[in-house]
C-alpha positions as CSV (number, residue, x, y, z in Angstrom):
1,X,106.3,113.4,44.3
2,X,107.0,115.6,47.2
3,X,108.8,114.1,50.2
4,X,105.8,114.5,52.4
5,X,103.8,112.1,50.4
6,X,105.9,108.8,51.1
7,X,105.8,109.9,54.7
8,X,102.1,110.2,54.9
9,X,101.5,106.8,53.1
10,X,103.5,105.2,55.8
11,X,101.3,106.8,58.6
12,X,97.9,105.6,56.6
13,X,99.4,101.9,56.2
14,X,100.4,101.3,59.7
15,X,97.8,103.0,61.4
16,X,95.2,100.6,63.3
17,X,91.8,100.9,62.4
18,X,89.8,103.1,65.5
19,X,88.9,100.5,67.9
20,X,90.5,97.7,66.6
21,X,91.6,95.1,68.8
22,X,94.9,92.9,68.9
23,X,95.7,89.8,70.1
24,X,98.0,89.0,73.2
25,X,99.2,86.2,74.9
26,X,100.0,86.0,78.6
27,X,103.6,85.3,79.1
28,X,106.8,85.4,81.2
29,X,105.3,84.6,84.3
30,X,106.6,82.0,86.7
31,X,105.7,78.3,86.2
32,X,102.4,77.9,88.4
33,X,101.5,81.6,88.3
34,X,98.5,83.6,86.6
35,X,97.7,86.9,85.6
36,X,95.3,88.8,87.7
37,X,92.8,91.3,85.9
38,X,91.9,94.0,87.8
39,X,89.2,96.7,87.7
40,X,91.5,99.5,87.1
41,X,94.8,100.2,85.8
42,X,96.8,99.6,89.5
43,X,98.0,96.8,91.2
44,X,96.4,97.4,94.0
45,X,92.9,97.7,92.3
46,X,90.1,95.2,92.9
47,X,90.4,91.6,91.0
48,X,88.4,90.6,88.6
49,X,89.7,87.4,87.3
50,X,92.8,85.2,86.6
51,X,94.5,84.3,82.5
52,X,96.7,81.2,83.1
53,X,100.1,81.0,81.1
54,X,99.5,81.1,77.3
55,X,95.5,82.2,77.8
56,X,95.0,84.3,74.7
57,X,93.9,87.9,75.8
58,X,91.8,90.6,73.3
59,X,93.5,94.0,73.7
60,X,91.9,97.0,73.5
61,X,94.6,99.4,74.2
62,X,97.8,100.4,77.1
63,X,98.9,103.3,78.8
64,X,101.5,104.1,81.1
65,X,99.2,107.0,82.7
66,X,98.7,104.8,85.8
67,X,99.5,105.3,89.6
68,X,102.4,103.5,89.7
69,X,103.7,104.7,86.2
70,X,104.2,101.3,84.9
71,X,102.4,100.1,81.2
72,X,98.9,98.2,82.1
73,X,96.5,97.2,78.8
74,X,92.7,96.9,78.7
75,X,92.0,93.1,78.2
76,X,89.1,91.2,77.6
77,X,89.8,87.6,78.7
78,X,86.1,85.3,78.0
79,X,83.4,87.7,80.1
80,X,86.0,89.8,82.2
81,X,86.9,93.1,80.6
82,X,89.5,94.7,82.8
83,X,93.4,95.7,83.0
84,X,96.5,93.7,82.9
85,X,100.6,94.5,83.3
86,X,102.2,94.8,80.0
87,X,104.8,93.2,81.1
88,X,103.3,89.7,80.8
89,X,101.4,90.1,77.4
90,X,103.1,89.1,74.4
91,X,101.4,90.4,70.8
92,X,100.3,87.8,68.7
């Protein structure tokens, strides 16, 4: 077996199926607080809707290409399909 094959196994077994969504949880923010979803990747885009502490969110996705340069993930939390910080979604 060459050394490549083991290599390219790996790849094929943790690679997420196109389009696949994963499960997050909204956490680390302070007691009382909610996560805002917004209409586009920046903080300072439109709202769209609140996740409470411990709401589970689908993701479909993050990237750091943003305005502000910091990691924001498309959610979809019930209806609302929008972006939330990184920083307060943990994978389930």
């Amino acid at each position: 077996m060459s050394p490549l094959r083991p290599a390219l196994i790996l790849v094929v077994l943790t690679a997420a199926p196109a389009g696949a969504a994963e499960t997050f949880r909204v956490d680390g923010l302070p007691r009382g607080e909610t996560l805002t979803i917004r209409e586009t990747p920046d903080a300072a885009a439109p709202a769209l809707g609140q996740a409470p502490l411990g709401a589970r969110l689908r993701g479909f996705g993050c990237t750091s290409d943003t305005p502000s340069g910091l990691t924001w993930c498309r959610v979809k939390a019930g209806p609302i399909l929008g972006w939330a910080r990184r920083r307060y979604l943990s994978p389930e």
